[in-house]
C-alpha positions as YAML, in Angstrom:
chain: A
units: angstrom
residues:
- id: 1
  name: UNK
  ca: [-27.93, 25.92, -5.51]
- id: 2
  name: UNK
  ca: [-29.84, 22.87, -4.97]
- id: 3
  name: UNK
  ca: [-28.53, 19.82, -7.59]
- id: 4
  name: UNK
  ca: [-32.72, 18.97, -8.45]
- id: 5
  name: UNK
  ca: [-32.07, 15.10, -10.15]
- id: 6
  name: UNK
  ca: [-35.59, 14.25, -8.64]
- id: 7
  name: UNK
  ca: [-36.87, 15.81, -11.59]
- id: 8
  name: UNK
  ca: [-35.37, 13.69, -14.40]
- id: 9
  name: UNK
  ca: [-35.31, 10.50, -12.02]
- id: 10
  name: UNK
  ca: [-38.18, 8.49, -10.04]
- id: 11
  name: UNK
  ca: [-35.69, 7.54, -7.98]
- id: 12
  name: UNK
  ca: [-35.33, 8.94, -4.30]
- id: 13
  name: UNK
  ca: [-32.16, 9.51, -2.77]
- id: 14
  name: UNK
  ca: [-30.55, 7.55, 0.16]
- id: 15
  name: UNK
  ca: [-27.79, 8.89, 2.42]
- id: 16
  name: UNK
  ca: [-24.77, 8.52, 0.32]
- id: 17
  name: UNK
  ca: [-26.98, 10.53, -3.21]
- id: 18
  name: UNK
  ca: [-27.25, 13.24, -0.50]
- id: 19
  name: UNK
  ca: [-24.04, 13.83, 0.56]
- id: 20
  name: UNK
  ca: [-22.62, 13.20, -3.02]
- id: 21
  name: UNK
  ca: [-25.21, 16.26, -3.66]
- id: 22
  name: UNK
  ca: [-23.41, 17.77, -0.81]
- id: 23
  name: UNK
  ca: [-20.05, 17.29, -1.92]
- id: 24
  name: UNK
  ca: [-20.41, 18.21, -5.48]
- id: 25
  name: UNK
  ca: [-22.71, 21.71, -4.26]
- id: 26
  name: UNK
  ca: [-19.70, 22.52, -1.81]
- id: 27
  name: UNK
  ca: [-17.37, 22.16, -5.45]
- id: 28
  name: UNK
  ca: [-19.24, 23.98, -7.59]
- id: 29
  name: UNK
  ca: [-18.98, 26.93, -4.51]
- id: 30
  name: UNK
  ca: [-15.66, 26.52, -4.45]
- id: 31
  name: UNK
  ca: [-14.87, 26.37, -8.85]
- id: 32
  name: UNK
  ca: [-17.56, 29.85, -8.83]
- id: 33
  name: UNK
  ca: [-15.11, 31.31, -5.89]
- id: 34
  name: UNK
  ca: [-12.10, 30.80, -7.93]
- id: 35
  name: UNK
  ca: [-13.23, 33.76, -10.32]
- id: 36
  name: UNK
  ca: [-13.34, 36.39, -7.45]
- id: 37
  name: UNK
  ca: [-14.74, 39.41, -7.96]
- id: 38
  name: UNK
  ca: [-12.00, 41.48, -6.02]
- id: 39
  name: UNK
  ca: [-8.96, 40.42, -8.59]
- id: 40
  name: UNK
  ca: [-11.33, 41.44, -11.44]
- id: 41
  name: UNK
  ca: [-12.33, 44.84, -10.08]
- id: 42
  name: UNK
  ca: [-8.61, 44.99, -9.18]
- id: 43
  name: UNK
  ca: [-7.71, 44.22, -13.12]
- id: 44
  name: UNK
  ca: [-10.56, 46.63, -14.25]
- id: 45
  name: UNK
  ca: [-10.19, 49.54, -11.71]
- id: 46
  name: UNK
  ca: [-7.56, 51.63, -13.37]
- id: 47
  name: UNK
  ca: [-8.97, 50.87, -17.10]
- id: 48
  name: UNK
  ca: [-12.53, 51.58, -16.48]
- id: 49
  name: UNK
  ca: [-13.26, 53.20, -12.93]
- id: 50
  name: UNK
  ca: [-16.64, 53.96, -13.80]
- id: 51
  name: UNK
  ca: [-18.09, 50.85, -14.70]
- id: 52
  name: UNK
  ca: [-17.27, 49.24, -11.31]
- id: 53
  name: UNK
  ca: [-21.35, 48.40, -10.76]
- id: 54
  name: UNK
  ca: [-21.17, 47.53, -14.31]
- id: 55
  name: UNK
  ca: [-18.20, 45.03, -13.70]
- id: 56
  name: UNK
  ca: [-20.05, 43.84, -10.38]
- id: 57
  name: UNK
  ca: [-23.22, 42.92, -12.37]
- id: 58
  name: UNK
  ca: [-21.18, 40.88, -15.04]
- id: 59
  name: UNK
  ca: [-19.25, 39.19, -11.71]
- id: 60
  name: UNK
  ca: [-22.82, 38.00, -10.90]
- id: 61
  name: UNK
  ca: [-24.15, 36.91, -14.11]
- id: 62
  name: UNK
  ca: [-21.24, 34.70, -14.81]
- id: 63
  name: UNK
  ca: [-21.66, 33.24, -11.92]
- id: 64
  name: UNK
  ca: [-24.89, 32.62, -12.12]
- id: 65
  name: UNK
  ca: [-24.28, 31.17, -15.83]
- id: 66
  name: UNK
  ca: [-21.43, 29.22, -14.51]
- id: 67
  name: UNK
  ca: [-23.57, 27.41, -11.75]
- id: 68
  name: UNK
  ca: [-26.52, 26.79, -14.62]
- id: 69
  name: UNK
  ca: [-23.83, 25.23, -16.64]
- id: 70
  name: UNK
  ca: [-21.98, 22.72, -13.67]
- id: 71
  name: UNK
  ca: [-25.71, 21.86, -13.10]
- id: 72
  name: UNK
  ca: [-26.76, 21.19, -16.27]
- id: 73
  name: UNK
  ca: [-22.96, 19.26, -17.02]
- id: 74
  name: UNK
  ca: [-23.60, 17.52, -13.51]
- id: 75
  name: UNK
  ca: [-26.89, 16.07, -14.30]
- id: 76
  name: UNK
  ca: [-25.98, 14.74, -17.46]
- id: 77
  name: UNK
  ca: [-23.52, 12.52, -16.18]
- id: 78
  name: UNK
  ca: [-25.53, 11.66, -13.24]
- id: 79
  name: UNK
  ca: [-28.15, 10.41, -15.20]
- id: 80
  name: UNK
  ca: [-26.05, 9.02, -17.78]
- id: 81
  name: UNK
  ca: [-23.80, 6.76, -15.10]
- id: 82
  name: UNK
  ca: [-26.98, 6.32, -12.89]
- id: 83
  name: UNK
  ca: [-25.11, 7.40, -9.99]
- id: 84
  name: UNK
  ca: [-28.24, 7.72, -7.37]
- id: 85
  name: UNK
  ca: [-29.69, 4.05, -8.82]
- id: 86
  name: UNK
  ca: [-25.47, 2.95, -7.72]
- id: 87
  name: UNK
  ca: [-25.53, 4.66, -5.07]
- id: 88
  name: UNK
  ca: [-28.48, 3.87, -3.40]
- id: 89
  name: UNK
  ca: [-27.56, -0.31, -3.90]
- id: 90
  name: UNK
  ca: [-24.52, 0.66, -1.86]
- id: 91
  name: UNK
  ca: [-26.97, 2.05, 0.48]
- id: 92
  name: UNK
  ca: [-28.57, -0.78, 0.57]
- id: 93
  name: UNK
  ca: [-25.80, -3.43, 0.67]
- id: 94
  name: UNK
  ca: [-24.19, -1.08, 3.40]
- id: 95
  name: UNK
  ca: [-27.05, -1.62, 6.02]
- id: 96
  name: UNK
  ca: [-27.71, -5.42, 5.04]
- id: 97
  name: UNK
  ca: [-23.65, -5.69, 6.13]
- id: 98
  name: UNK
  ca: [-24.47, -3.95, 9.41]
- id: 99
  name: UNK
  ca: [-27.23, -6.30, 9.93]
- id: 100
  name: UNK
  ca: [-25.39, -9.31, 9.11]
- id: 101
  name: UNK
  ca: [-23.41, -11.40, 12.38]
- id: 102
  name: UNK
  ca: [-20.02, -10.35, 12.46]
- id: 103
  name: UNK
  ca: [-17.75, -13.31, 10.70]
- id: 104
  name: UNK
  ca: [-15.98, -15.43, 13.44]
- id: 105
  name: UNK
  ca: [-13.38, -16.71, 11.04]
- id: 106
  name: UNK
  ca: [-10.40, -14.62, 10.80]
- id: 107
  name: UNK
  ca: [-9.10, -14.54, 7.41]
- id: 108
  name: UNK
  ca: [-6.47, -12.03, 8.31]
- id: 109
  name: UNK
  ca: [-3.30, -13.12, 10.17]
- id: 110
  name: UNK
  ca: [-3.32, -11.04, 13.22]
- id: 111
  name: UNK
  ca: [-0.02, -8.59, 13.52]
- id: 112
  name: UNK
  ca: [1.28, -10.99, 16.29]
- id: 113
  name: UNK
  ca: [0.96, -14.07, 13.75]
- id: 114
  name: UNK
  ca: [2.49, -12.17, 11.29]
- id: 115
  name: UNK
  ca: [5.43, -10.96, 14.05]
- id: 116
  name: UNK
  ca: [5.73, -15.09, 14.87]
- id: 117
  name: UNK
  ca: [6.05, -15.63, 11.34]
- id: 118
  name: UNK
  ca: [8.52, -13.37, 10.75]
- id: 119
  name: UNK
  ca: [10.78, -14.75, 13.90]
- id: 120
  name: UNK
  ca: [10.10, -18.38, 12.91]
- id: 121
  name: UNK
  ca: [11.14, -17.44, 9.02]
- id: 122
  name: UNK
  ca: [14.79, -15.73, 10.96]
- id: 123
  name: UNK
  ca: [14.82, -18.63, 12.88]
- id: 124
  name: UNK
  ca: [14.40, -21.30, 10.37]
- id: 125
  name: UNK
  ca: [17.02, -19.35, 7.74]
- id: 126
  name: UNK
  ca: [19.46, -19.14, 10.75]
- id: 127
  name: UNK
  ca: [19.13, -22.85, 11.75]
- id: 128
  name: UNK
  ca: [19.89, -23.68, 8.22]
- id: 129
  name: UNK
  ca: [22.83, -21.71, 8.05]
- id: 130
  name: UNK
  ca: [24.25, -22.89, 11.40]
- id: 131
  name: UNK
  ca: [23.41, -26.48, 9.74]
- id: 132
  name: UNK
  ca: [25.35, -25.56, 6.74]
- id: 133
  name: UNK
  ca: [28.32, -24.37, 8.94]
- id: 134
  name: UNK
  ca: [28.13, -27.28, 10.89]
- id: 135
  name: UNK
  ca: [28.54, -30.06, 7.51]
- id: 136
  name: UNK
  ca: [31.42, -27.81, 6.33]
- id: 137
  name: UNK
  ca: [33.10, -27.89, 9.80]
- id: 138
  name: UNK
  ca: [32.44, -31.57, 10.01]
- id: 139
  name: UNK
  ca: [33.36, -32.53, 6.44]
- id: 140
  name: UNK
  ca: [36.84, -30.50, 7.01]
- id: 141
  name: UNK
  ca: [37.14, -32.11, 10.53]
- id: 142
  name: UNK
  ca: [37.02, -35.34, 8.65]
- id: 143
  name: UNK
  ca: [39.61, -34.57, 6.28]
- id: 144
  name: UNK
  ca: [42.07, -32.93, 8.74]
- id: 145
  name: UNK
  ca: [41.44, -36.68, 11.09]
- id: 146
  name: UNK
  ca: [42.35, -38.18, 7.89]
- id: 147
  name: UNK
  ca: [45.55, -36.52, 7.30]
- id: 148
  name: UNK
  ca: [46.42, -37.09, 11.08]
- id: 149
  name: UNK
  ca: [45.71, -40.49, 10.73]
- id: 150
  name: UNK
  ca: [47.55, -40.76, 7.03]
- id: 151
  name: UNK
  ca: [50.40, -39.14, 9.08]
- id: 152
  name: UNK
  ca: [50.39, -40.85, 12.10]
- id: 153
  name: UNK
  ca: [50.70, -44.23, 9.57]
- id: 154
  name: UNK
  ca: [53.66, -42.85, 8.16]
- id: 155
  name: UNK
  ca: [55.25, -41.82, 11.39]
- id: 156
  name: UNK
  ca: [54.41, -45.35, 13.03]
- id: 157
  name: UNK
  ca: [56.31, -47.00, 9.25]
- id: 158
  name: UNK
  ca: [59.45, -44.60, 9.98]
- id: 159
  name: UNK
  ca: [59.04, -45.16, 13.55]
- id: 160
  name: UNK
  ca: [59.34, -49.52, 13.15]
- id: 161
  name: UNK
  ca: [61.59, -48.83, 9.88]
- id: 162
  name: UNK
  ca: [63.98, -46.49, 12.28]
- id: 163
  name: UNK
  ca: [63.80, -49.57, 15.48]
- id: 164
  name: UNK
  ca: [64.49, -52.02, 12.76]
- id: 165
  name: UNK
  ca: [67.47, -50.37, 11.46]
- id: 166
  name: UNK
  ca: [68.36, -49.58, 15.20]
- id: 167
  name: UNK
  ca: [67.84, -52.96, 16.26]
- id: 168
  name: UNK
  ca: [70.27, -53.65, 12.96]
- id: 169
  name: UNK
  ca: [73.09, -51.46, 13.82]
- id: 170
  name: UNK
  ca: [72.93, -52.99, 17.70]
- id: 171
  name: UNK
  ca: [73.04, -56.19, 16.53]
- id: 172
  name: UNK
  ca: [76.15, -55.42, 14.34]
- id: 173
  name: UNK
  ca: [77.98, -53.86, 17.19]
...
């Protein structure tokens, strides 16, 4: 059940065209298996109880057809998509990466840098509310001094007005 592309290509197969071979041998198994040959004697057994072998043989033929076909359907579009040229360059570029020096420069924030972020971001929206809270509270502070003060000016006016008009009625008696 061998997928033979070696045939129509010159090119060899690395690792990853061998398990894609792999793979796609393990489906075909498994699309064939999906007809089994149990159901259809069970379908045929009370219709035609002599023809069992016959039935068997048919089982195995389309199978065998079925395979040819996958094959056949496989190849085309393995050759037409150049899969094993693909998939040997990622082969290739696979092992130059493992020979390469690791890269010292983190691009990625590490989860604690992205944990600090997220405090300082709380933080910082928390600060700026408190800030917020902190003008209102002041600007009202203001205004409420003001009225004490505005008030305080009137009582000191009544206040003199009141000793004048005290001093007034003493000096009258």
């Amino acid at each position: 059940m061998e997928l033979d592309l070696d045939s129509t290509t010159n090119v060899t197969k690395g690792k990853t065209a061998a398990e894609f071979d792999i793979l796609i041998h393990k489906w075909m198994k498994r699309c064939v298996e999906a007809a089994t040959l149990p159901t259809l004697i069970d379908i045929f057994k009370p219709i035609l109880p002599e023809l069992i072998n016959e039935i068997k043989e048919c089982h195995s033929q389309g199978e065998d057809y079925m395979l040819q076909e996958f094959k056949k359907g496989i190849s085309i579009i393995v050759k037409e998509r150049q899969l094993v040229e693909k998939q040997n360059k990622l082969d290739d570029l696979i092992s130059e990466a493992e020979k390469r020096d690791k890269v010292q420069i983190q691009l990625v924030p590490t989860p604690e840098q992205v944990t600090n972020g997220v405090i300082y971001k709380s933080k910082k929206d928390e600060l700026v509310r408190l800030q917020d809270m902190l003008d209102k509270l002041t600007d009202e502070n203001y205004e409420l001094m003001n009225k004490v003060r505005e008030e305080d000016v009137k009582k000191q006016e009544k206040i003199s007005k009141l000793e004048t008009e005290i001093d007034q009625f003493n000096k009258r008696i």
